[in-house]
N, CA, C and O atoms as CSV, one atom per row, in Angstrom:
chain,resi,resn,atom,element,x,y,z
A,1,UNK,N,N,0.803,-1.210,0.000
A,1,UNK,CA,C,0.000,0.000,0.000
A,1,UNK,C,C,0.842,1.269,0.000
A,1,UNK,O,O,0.448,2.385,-0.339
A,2,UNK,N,N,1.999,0.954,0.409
A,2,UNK,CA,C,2.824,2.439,0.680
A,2,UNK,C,C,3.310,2.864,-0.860
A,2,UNK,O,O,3.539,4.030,-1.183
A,3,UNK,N,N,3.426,1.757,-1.725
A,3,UNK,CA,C,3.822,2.541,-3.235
A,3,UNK,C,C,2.942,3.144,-3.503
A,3,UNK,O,O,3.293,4.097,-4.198
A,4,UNK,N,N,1.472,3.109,-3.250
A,4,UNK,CA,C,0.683,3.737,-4.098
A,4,UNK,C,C,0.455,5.331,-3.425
A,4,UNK,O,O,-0.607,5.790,-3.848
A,5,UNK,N,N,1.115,6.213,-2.566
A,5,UNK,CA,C,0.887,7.091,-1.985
A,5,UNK,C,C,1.553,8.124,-2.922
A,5,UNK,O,O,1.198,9.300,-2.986
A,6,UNK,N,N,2.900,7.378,-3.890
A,6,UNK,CA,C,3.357,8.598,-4.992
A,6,UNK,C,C,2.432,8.806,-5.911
A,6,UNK,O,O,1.827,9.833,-6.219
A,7,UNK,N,N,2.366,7.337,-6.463
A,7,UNK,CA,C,1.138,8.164,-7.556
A,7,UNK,C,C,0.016,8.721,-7.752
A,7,UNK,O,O,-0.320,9.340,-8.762
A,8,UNK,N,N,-1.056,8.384,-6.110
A,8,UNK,CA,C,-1.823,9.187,-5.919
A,8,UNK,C,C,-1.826,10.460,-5.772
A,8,UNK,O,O,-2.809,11.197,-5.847
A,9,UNK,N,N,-0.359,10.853,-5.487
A,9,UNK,CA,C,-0.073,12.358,-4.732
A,9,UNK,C,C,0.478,12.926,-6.468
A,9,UNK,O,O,0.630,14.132,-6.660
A,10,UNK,N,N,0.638,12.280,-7.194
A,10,UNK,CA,C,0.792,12.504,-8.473
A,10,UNK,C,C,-0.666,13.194,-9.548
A,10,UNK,O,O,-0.821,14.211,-10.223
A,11,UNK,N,N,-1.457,12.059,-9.234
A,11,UNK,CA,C,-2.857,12.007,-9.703
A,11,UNK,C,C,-3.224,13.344,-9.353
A,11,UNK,O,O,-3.576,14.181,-10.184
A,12,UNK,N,N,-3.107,13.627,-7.601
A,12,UNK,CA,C,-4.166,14.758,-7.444
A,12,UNK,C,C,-3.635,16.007,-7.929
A,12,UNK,O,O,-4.477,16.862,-8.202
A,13,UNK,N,N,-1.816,16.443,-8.177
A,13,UNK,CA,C,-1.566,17.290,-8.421
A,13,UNK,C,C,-1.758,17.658,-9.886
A,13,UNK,O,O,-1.741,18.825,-10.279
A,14,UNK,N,N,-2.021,16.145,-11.011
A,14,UNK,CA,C,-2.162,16.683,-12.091
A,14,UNK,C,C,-3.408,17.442,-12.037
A,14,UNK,O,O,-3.452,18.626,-12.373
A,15,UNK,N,N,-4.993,16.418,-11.388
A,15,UNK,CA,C,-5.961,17.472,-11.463
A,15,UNK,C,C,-5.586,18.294,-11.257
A,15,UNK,O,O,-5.701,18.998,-12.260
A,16,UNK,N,N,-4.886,19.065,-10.115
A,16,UNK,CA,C,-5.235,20.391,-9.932
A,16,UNK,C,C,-4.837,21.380,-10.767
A,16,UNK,O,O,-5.418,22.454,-10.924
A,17,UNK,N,N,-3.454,20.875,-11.514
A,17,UNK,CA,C,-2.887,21.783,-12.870
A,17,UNK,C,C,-3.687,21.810,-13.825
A,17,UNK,O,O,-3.839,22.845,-14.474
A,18,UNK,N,N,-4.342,20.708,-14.096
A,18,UNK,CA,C,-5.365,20.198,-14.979
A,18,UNK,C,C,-6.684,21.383,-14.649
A,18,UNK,O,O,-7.194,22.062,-15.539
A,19,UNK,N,N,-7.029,21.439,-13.381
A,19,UNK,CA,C,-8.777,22.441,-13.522
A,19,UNK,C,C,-7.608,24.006,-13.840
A,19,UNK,O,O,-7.820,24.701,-14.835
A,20,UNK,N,N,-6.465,24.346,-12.870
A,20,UNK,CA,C,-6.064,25.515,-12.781
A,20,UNK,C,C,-6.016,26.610,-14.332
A,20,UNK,O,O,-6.176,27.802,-14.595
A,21,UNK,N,N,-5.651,25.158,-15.163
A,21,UNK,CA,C,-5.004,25.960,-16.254
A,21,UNK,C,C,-6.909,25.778,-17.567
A,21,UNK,O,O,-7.240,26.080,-18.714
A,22,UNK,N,N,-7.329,25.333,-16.743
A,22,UNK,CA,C,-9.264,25.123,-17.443
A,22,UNK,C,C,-9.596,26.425,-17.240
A,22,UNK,O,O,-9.948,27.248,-18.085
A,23,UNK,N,N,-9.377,26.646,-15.334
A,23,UNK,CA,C,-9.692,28.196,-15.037
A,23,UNK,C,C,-9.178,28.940,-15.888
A,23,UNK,O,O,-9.919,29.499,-16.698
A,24,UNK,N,N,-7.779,29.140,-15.927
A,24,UNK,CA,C,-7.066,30.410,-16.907
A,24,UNK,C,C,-7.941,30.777,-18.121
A,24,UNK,O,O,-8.232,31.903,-18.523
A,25,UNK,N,N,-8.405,29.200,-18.769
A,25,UNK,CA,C,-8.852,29.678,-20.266
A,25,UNK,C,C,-9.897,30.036,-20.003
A,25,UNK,O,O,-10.276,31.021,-20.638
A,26,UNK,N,N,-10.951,29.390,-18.879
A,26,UNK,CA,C,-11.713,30.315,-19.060
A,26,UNK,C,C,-12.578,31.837,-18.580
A,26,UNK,O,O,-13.756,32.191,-18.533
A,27,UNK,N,N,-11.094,32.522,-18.241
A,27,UNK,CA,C,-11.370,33.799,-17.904
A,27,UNK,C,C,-10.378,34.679,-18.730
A,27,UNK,O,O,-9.980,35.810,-18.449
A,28,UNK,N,N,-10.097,33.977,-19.713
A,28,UNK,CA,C,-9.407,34.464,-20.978
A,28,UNK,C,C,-10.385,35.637,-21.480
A,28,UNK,O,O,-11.579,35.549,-21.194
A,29,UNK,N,N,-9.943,36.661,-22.171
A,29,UNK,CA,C,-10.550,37.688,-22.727
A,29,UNK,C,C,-10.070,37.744,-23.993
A,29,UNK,O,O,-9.049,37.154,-24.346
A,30,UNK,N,N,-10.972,38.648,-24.938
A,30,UNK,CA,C,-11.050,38.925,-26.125
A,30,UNK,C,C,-9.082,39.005,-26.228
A,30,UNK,O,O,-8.227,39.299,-25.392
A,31,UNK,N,N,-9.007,38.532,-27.849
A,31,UNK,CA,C,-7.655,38.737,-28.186
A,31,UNK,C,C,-7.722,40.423,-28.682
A,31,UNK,O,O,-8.443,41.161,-29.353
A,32,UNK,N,N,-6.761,40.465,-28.062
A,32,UNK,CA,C,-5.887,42.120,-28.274
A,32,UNK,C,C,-4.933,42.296,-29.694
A,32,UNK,O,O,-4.154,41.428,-30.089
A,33,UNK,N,N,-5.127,43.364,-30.242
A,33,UNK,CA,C,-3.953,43.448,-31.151
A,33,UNK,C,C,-2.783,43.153,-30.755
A,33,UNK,O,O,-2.184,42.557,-31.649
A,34,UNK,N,N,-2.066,43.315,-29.669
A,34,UNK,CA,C,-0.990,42.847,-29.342
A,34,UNK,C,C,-0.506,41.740,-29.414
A,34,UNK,O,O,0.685,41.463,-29.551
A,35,UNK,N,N,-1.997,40.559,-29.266
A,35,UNK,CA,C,-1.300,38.853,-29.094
A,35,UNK,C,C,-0.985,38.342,-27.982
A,35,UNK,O,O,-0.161,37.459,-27.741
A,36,UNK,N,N,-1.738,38.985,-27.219
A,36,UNK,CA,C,-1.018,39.181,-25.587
A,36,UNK,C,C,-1.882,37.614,-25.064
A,36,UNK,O,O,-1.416,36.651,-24.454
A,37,UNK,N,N,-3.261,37.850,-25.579
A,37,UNK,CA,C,-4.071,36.841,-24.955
A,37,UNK,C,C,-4.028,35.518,-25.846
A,37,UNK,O,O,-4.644,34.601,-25.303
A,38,UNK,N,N,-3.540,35.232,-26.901
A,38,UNK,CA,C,-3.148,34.145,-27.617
A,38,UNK,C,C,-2.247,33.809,-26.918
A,38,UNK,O,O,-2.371,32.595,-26.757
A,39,UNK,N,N,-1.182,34.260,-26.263
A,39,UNK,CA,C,0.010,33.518,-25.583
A,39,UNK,C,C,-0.373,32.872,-24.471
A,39,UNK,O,O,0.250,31.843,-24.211
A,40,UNK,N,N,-1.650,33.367,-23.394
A,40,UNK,CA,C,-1.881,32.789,-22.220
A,40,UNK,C,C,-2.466,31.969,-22.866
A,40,UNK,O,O,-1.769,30.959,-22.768
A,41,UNK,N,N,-3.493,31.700,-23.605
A,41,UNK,CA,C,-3.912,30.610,-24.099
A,41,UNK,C,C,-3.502,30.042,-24.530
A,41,UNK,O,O,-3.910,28.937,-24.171
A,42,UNK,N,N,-2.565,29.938,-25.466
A,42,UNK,CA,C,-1.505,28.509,-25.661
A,42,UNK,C,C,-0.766,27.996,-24.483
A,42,UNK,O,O,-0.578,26.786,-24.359
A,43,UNK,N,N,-0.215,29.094,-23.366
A,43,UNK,CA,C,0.504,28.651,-22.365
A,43,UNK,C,C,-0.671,27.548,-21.408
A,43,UNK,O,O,-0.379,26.396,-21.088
A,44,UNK,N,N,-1.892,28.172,-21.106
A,44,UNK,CA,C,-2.990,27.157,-20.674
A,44,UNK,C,C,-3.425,26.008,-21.629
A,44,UNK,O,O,-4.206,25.191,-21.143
A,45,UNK,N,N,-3.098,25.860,-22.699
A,45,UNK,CA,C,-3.570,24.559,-23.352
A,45,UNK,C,C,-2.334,24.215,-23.496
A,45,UNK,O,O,-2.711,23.112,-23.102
A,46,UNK,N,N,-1.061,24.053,-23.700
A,46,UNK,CA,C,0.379,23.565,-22.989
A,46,UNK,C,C,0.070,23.177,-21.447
A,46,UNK,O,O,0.591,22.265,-22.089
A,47,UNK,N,N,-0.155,22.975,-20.428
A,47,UNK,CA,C,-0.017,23.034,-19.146
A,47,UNK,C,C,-1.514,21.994,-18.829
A,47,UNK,O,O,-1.750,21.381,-17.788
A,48,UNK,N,N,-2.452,22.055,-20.204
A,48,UNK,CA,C,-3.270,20.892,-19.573
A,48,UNK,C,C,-2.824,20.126,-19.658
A,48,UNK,O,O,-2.602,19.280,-18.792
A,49,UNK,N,N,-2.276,20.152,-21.653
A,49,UNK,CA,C,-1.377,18.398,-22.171
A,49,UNK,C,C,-0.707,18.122,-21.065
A,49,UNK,O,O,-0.750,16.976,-20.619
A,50,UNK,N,N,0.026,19.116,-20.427
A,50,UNK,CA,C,0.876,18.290,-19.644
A,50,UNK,C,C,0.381,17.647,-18.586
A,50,UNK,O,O,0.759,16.536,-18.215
A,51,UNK,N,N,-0.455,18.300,-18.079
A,51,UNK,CA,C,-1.224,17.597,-16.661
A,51,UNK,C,C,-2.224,16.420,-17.334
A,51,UNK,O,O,-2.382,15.465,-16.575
A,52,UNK,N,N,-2.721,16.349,-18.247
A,52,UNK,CA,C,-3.186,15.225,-19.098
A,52,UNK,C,C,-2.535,13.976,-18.658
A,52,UNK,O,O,-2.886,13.046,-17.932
A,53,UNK,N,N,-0.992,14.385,-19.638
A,53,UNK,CA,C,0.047,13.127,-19.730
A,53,UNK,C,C,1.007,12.884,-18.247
A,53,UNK,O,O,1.945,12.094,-18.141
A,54,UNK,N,N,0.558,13.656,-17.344
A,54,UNK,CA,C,1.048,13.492,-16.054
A,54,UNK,C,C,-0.136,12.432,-15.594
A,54,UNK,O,O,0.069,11.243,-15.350
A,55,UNK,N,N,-1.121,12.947,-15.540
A,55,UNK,CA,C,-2.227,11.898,-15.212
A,55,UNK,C,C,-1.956,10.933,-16.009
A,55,UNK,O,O,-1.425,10.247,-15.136
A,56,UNK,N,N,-1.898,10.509,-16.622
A,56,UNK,CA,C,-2.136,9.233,-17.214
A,56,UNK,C,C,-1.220,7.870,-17.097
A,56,UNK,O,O,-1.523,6.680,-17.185
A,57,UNK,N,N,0.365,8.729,-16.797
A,57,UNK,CA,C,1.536,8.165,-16.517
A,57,UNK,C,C,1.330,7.846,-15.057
A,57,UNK,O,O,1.792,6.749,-14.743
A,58,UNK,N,N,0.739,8.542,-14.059
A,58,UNK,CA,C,0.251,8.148,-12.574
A,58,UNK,C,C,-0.376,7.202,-12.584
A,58,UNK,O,O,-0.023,6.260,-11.874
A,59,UNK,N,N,-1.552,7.105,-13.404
A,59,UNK,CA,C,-2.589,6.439,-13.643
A,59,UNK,C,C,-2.043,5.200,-14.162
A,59,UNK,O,O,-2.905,4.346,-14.367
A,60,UNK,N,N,-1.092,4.932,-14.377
A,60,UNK,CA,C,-0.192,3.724,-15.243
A,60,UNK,C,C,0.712,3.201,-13.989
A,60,UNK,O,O,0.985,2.012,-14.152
A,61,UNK,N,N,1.090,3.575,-13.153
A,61,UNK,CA,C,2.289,3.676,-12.083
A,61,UNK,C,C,1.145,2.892,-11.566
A,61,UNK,O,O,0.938,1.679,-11.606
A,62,UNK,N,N,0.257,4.132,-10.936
A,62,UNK,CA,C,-0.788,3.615,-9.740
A,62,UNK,C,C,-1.455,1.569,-9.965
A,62,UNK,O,O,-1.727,0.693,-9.144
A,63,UNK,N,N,-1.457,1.618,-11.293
A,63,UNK,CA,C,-2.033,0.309,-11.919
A,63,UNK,C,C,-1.194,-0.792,-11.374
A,63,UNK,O,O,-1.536,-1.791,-10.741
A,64,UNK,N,N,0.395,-0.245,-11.897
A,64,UNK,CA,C,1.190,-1.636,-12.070
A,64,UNK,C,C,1.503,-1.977,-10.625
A,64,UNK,O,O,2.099,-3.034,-10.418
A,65,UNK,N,N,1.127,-1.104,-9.475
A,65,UNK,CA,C,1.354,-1.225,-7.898
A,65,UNK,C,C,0.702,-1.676,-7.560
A,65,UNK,O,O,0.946,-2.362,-6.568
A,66,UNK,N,N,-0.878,-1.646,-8.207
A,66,UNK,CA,C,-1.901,-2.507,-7.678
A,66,UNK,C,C,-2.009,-3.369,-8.090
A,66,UNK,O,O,-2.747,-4.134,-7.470
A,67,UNK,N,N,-1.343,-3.936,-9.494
A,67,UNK,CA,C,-1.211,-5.400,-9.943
A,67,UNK,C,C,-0.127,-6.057,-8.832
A,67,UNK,O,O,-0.393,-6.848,-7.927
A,68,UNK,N,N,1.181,-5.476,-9.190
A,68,UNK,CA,C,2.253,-5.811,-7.823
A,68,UNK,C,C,1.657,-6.711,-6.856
A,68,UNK,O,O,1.676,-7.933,-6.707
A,69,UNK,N,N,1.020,-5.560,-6.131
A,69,UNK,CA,C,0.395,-5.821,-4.308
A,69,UNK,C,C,0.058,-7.103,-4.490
A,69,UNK,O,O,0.582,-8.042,-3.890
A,70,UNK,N,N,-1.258,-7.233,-5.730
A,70,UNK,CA,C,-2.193,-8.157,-5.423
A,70,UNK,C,C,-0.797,-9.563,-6.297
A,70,UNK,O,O,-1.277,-10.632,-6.674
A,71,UNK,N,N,-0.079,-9.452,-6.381
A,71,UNK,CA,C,0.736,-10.618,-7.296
A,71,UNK,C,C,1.440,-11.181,-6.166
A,71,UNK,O,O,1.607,-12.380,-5.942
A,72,UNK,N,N,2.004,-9.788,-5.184
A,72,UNK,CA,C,2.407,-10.331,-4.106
A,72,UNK,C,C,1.442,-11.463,-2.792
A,72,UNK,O,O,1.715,-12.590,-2.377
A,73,UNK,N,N,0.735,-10.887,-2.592
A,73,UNK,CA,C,-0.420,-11.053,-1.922
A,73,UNK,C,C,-1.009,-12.647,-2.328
A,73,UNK,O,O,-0.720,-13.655,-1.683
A,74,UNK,N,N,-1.532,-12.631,-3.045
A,74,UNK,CA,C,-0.926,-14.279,-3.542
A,74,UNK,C,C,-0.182,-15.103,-3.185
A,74,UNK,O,O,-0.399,-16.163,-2.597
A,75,UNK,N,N,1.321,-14.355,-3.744
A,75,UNK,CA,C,2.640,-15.474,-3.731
A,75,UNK,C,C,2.497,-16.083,-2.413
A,75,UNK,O,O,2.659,-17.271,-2.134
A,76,UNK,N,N,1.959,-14.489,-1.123
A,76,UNK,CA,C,2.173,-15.062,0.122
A,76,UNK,C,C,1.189,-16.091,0.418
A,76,UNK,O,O,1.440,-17.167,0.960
A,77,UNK,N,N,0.250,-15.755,0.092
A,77,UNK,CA,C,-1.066,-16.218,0.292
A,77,UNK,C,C,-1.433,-17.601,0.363
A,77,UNK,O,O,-2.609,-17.920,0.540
């Protein structure tokens, strides 16, 4: 049980990058001649992928620990 405390602590931080950077876009405002607000918005849709593929790689970790446990759990068993 103690492996699975990284990747949960993994999991929850992607959500939270994951809603944070949802928030950003959506309190995004009209684009400016400048281009100012195209950049936060690519920087917030950069920063979901990543919390995406952070989740998912947790979500892969978290799996093969709970296959583990239960393989162990067995052997002893």
């Amino acid at each position: 049980m103690i492996g699975l405390i990284q990747p949960l602590n993994g999991l929850l931080h992607s959500a939270a990058q994951f809603n944070q950077a949802a928030s950003n876009i959506t309190r995004a405002t009209l684009p400016t001649s400048s281009g100012q607000d195209t950049v936060e918005l690519s920087t917030a849709a950069v920063s979901m992928a990543q919390a995406k593929n952070s989740f998912e790689a947790n979500n892969k970790v978290f799996k093969t620990v709970d296959e583990m446990d239960k393989t162990l759990i067995n052997a002893v068993g």
